[in-house]
N, C-alpha and C positions, 0 to 999 in steps of 0.2 A: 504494500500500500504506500510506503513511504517512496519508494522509489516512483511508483507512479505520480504521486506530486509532485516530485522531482520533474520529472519529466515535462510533465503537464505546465508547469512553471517555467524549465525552459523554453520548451517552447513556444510559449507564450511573449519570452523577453525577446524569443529571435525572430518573432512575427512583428513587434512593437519597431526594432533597432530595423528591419527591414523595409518598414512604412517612413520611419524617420528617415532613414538615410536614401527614397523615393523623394520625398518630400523637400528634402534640402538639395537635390540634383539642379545644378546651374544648366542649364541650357541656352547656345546661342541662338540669337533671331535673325531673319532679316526681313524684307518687303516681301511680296506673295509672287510681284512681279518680276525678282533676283533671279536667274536662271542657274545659281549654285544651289545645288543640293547637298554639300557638301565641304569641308575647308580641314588643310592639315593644322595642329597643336602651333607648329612651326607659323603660318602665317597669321596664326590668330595672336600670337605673342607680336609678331614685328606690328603690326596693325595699332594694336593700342600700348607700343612702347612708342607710337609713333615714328617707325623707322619705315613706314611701307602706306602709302596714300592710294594703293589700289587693292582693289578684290582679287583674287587669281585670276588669270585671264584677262586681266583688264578693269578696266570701271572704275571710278574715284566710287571711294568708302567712306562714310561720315561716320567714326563708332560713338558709341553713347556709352557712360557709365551711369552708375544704379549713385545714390548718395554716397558721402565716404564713410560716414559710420555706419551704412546698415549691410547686414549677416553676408547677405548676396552677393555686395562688392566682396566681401573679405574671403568668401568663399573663392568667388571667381578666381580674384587676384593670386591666393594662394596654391590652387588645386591647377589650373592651365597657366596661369601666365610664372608663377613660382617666384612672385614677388610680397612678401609682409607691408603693411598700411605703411610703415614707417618708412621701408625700404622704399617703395615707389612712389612715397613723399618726397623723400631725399633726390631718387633716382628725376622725377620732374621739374624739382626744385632747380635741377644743375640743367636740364635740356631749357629749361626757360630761358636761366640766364644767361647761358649763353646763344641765345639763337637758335637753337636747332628744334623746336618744336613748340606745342602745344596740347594739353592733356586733351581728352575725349569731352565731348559735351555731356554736363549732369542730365540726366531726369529724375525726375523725384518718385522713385519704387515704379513696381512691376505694371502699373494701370498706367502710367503715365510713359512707361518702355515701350511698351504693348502699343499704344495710342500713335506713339511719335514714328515706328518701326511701320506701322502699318501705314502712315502717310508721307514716308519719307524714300524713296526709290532706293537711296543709298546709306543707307541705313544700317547699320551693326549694332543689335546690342544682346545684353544676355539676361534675362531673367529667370525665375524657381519654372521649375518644370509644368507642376499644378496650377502657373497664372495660363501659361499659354494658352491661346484660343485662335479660331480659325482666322483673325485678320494679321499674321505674321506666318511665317513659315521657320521650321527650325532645323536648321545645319544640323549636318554629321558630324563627326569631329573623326578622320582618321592620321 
């Protein structure tokens, strides 16, 4: 009997940590009208380290970030582009001053990503998995 609580307790924690860890999946967006279905790790890094002002193939890319304090960004930023808040503080800090760039345009969370993504041709942004809906399309990542 004891064991079957066990059990039943497991997994119960490894159905909860599997719904979480769905739920916090960053996903990239773009316009419906983007004819990429897909983009490597690699060019989504140069894109919004601002080293790269086109889409594969071609096309001027406008990327957007999420706020700087909320989950999404720090998820993003961590998990694909493998930069910490401080670190790509710092890291923008220096491309400003000297000339070489500009960060990505804010929007304010996943309703306001969604809205801009879907009227924007060129458009890059990333939002939680569970916002997306049919007026954005969402990249592959290989």
């Amino acid at each position: 009997m004891k064991t079957y609580v066990s059990t039943l307790m497991l997994m119960a924690v490894l159905i909860f940590a599997a719904t979480a860890a769905q739920a916090d999946e960053v996903v990239l967006i773009v316009n419906p009208a983007n004819p990429l279905s897909e983009m490597t790790l690699k060019n989504v890094k140069k894109i919004y380290l601002g080293k790269n002002k086109f889409f594969p193939g071609g096309g001027k890319v406008i990327p957007a970030d999420q706020p700087e304090k909320s989950t999404v960004r720090k998820i993003f930023y961590e998990v694909m582009i493998g930069k910490s808040a401080s670190r790509l503080k710092a890291y923008w800090s220096k491309r400003i001053f000297t000339g070489k760039g500009t960060p990505p345009i804010v929007k304010k969370g996943d309703e306001a990503m969604l809205a801009w993504v879907a009227e924007q041709p060129l458009a890059l942004g990333y939002v939680y998995r569970n916002s997306v809906n049919d007026s954005v399309k969402v990249l592959n990542l290989k």
